[in-house]
C-alpha positions as CSV (number, residue, x, y, z in Angstrom):
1,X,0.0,0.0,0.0
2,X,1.5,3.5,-0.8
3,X,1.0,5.8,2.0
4,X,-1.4,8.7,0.2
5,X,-4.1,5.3,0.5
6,X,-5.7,5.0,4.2
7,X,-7.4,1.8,4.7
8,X,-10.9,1.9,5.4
9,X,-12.4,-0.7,7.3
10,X,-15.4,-3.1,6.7
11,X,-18.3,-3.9,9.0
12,X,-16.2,-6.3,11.1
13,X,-14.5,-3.5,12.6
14,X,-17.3,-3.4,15.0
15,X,-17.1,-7.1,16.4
16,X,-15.2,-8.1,19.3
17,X,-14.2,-11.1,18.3
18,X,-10.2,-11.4,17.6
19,X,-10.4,-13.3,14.4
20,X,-13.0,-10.8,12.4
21,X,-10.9,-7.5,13.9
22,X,-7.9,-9.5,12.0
23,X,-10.0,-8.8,8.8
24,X,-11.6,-5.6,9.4
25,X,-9.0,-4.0,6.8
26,X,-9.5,-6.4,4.2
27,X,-10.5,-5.3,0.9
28,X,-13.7,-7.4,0.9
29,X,-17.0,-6.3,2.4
30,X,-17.5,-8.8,4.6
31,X,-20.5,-8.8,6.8
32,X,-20.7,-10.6,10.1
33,X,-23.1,-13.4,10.4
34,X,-26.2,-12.0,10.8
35,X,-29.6,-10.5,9.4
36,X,-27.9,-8.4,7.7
37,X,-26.0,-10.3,4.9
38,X,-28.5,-12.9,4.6
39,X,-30.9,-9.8,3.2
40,X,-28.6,-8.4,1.0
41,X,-27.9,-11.5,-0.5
42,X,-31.5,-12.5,-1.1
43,X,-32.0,-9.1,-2.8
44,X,-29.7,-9.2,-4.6
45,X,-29.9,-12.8,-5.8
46,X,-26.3,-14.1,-4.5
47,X,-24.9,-17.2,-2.5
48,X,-23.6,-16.3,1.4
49,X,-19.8,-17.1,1.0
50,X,-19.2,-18.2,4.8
51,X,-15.8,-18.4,6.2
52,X,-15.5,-20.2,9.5
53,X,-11.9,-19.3,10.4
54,X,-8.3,-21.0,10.0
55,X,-6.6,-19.7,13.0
């Protein structure tokens, strides 16, 4: 990353959890498992990509 770019976090910056904070930077959108993603994925006619950790 250059350093004129600041990162801008996703929704997981609000959890608590240790594992989705370690993501909240990433460049995907993800949503945490919830209401929430399952409605924006039925409106919009996609699959729920669900990650259930590696660490």
């Amino acid at each position: 990353m250059t350093a004129n770019k600041k990162q801008i976090p996703n929704r997981l910056i609000s959890e608590k959890s240790p594992y989705l904070l370690q993501h909240a930077f990433n460049p995907v959108q993800w949503y945490p498992w919830g209401q929430e993603a399952f409605e924006k994925a039925k409106r919009e006619d996609k699959p729920v990509f669900l990650s259930v950790g590696y660490s």
